[in-house]
C-alpha positions, -999 to 999 in steps of 0.1 A, spaced: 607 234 -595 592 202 -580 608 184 -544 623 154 -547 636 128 -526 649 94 -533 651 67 -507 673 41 -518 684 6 -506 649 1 -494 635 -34 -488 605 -29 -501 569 -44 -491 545 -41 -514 513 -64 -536 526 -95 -525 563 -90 -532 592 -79 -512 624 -71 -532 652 -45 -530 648 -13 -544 644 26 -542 614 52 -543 615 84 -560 585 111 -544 585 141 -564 563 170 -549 535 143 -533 537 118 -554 552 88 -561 569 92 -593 592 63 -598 596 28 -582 630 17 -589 646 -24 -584 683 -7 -588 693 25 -576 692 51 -607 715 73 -614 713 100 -588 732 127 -611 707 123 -636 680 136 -613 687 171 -607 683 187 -570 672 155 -548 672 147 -511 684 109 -509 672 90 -476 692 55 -475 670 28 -460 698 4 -462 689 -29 -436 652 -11 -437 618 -16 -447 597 3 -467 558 -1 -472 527 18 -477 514 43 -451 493 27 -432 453 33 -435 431 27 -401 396 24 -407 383 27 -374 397 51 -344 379 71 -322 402 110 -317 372 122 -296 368 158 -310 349 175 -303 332 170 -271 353 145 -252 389 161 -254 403 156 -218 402 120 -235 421 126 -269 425 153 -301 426 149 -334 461 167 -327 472 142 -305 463 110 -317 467 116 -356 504 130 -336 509 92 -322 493 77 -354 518 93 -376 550 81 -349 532 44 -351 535 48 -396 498 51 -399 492 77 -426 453 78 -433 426 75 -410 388 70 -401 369 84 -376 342 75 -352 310 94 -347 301 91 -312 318 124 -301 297 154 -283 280 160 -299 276 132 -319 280 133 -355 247 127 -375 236 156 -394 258 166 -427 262 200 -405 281 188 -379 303 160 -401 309 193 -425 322 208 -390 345 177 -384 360 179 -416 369 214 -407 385 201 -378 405 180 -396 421 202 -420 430 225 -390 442 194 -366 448 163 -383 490 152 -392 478 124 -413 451 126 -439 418 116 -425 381 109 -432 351 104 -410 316 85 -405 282 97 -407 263 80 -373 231 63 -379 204 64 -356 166 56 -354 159 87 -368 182 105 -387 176 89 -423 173 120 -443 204 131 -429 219 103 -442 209 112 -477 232 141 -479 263 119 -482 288 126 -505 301 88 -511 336 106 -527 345 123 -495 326 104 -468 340 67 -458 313 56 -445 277 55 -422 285 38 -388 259 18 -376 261 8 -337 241 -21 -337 248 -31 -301 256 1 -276 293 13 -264 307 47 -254 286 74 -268 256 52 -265 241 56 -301 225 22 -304 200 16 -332 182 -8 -325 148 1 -345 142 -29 -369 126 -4 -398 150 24 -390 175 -7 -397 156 -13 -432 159 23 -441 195 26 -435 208 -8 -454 183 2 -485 190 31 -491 227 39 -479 245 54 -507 281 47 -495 297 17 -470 276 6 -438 304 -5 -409 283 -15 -382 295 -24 -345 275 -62 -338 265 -67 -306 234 -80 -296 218 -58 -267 189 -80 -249 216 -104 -249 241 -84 -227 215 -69 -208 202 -101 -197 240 -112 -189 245 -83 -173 218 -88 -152 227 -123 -139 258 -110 -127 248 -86 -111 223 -108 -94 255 -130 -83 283 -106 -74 264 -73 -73 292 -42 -81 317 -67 -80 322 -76 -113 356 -80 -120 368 -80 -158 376 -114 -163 340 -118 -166 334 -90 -192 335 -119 -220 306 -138 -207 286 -106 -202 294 -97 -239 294 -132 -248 295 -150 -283 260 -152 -281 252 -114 -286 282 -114 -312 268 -136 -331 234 -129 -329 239 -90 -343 266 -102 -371 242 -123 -384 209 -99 -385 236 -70 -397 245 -99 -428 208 -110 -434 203 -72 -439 230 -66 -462 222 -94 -485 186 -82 -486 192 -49 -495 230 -56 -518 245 -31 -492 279 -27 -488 285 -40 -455 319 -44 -434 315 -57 -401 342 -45 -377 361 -54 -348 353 -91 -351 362 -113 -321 347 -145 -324 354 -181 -339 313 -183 -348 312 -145 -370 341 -159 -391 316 -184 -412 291 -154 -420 318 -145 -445 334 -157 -477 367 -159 -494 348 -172 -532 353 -135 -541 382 -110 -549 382 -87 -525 371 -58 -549 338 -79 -558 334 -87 -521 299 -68 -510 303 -78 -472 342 -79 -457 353 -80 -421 377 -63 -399 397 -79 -372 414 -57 -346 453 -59 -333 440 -64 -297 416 -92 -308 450 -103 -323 474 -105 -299 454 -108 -262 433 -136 -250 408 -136 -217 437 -145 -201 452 -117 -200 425 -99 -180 440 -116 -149 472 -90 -155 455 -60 -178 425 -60 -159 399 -32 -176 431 -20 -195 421 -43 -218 383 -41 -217 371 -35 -251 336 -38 -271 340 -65 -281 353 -84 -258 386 -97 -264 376 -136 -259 395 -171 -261 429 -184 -275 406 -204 -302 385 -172 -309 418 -154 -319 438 -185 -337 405 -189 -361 402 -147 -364 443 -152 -376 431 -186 -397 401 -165 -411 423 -137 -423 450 -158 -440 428 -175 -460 410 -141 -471 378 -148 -456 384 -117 -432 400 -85 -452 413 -59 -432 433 -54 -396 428 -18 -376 430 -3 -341 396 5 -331 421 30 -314 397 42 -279 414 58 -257 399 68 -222 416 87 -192 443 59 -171 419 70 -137 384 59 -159 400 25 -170 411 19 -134 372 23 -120 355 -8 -108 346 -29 -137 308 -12 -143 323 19 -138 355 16 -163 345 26 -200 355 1 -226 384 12 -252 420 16 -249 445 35 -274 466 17 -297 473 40 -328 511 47 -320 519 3 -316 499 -10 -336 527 -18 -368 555 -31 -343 527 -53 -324 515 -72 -355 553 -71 -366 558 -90 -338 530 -113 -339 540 -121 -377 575 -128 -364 565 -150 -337 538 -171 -362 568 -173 -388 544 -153 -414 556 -129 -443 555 -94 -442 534 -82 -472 507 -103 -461 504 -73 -429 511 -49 -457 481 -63 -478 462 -64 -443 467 -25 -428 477 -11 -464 464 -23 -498 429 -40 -483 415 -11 -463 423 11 -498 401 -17 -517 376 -21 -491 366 18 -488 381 24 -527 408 51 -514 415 70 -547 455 66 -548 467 60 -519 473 22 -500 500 10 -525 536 23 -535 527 26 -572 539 52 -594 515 82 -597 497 74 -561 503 95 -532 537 93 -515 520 81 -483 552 55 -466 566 45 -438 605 31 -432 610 8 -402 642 -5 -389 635 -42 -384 665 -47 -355 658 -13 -337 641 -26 -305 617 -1 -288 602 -4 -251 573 15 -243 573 34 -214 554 65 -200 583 90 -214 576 82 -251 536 74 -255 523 100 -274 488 94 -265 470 125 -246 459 97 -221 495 87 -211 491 53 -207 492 21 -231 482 -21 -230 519 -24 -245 536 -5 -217 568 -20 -206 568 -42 -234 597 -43 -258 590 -45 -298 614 -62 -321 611 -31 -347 607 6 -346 589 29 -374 618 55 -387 605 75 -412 569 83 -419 559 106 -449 524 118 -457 518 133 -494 552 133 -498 565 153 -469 583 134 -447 567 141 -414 581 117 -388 613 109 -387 635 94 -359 610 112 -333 606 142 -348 577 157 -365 573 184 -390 543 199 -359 535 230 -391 521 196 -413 485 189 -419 470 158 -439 444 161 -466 408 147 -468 409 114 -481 389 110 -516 368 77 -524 363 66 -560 324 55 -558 
């Protein structure tokens, strides 16, 4: 006999509409969407959730955190973090290479998988890492299990900068699955990095890390990782965007299913401004930089009008005594995984914007980008993969309920307008009202390539 349950009285977000209705999940699937409530009696043996006054919406798919297994786990788990995903109503994820050791052989991204099906609350895949010389590892890729090969053209923590211009070739030629690439340009932060130093010595403070990792070196990588793509027809996305200037290397002519280069935007890129470093200090030290007030209103612009496709975490975290070091000393990243929904909630509220438009941002457009078979959209026959959130149910973060192994947050002590309730993951409901089913373990996302 198959599991139901039935959540009725739902406001419902989802492909651009958002109407009243209720969501039948039998075993892990959606079987039913429903604009009235059915008849219950008709159903046999169901468990009925009412999400009267409540939101409902597709789980949540992040295409870029870092967990930091293996190697680096005084930092974060897969446990842990996939944990405070699941709390925040992000259902699928995408890991990072640069762990210890770093992944880039198909041996040790076999291994990660592993970990994942032993670790991981909310179904996960994970990047191959490029480097200068690791092509024919590359060829092993299995495009229907693998998201994607990460490319790190411009160094950060892990330090797996490629920066070979024929190693470059060979990687956007012959790539048989997505390139996400991390654009910075490294002469150009060396040399700002050296006139600082030159001026202020170790005293760098972290206002100034946008001017070290300027526009400039931005700019400069986007555009060589876009000239590449558009030589070789490779599937680019260029993540974690943060500048007015990157925003006009990409196009809205195209659906985004024809789209062969797409862009991500990050929350933090989103919601802070350089500003803020004057309070958050290296809390909110990130690569890229988080940069201007114009930077972010045209990253927001750039997104509404579909020339930029998809919004993630680029989730980071670090220990709280690293990210209090002196600036040179304090690695760049912070964790966001467990806030991200109530923080663009928030910033939607506060720009007047409607809902499905996030939905079609965190949800439907990361399922397009990397074509997630079945999942990113409450449609009958996909993968019951939803979250519920109360819309009125304030939430403060403090130290007592960051689920982060790092114990520390950008957002602590601020007060959301919304809270995520509910969070089910093939059809289980795994999160609900702080507790989690701790026995549950995601699947392996699948790619239709």
């Amino acid at each position: 006999m198959s599991l139901k349950t039935l959540i009725v009285n739902a406001t419902i977000i989802n492909e651009g509409s958002i109407f009243q209705g209720s969501v039948l999940i039998e075993d892990d699937i959606i079987s039913e969407v429903y604009k009235q409530t059915p008849d219950i009696s008709k159903l046999g043996k169901v468990k009925v959730i009412d999400a009267e006054f409540a939101y409902l919406m597709p789980g949540i798919i992040d295409d870029q955190v870092h967990f930091r297994e293996p190697g680096l786990t005084h930092k974060a788990e897969i446990l842990s973090e996939s944990r405070a995903a699941v709390a925040g109503g992000i259902t699928s994820f995408m890991e990072m290479p640069n762990t210890i050791p770093q992944t880039t052989t198909a041996e040790l991204l076999d291994e990660k998988f592993r970990l994942g099906a032993k670790q991981s609350m909310a179904n996960f895949s994970f990047y191959m890492g490029a480097t200068n010389d690791n092509a024919y590892e590359l060829d092993k890729i299995d495009p229907r299990k693998v998201c994607g090969i990460k490319v790190f053209m411009g160094s950060s923590t892990g330090n797996m900068l490629v920066d070979d211009q024929n190693a470059l070739e060979r990687i956007f030629s012959q790539a048989k699955t997505l390139v996400a690439t991390h654009c910075e340009d490294e002469a150009t932060i060396k040399a700002n990095l050296g006139k600082y130093r030159n001026e202020f010595g170790e005293n760098i403070k972290a206002e100034d890390h946008p001017q070290i990792r300027n526009h400039e070196a931005c700019l400069l990588s986007s555009t060589r990782a876009v000239e590449l793509a558009k030589q070789n027809n490779t599937r680019l996305h260029v993540l974690h965007l943060s500048t007015a200037q990157e925003t006009k290397l990409f196009d809205n002519s195209l659906s985004l299913d024809k789209k062969q280069i797409t862009g991500e935007v990050c929350v933090h890129h989103l919601w802070f401004t350089h500003e803020d470093y004057k309070e958050k200090g290296n809390l909110i030290k990130w690569n890229p930089a988080v940069k201007t007030l114009s930077d972010r209103e045209q990253l927001w612009k750039s997104l509404l009008d579909n020339t930029l496709d998809v919004v993630a975490t680029d989730h980071a975290p670090h220990l709280l005594n690293e990210k209090l070091n002196p600036y040179l000393t304090s690695p760049s990243g912070g964790p966001l995984v467990q806030h991200s929904l109530q923080a663009m909630i928030d910033a939607f509220i506060a720009r007047n914007l409607p809902l499905h438009i996030l939905v079609q941002w965190m949800c439907h457009n990361p399922a397009i980008c990397f074509n997630v078979s079945r999942r990113g959209f409450i449609r009958k026959g996909y993968y019951a993969d939803l979250v519920i959130l109360n819309p009125s149910k304030k939430y403060r973060v403090s130290k007592e309920n960051i689920l982060y192994k790092c114990q520390w947050s950008p957002f602590e002590g601020y007060t959301f307008n919304s809270t995520p309730t509910h969070t089910f993951i093939n059809g289980e409901l795994v999160y609900e009202n702080g507790k989690f089913a701790e026995y549950f373990r995601g699947k392996p996302l699948e790619f239709e390539r």
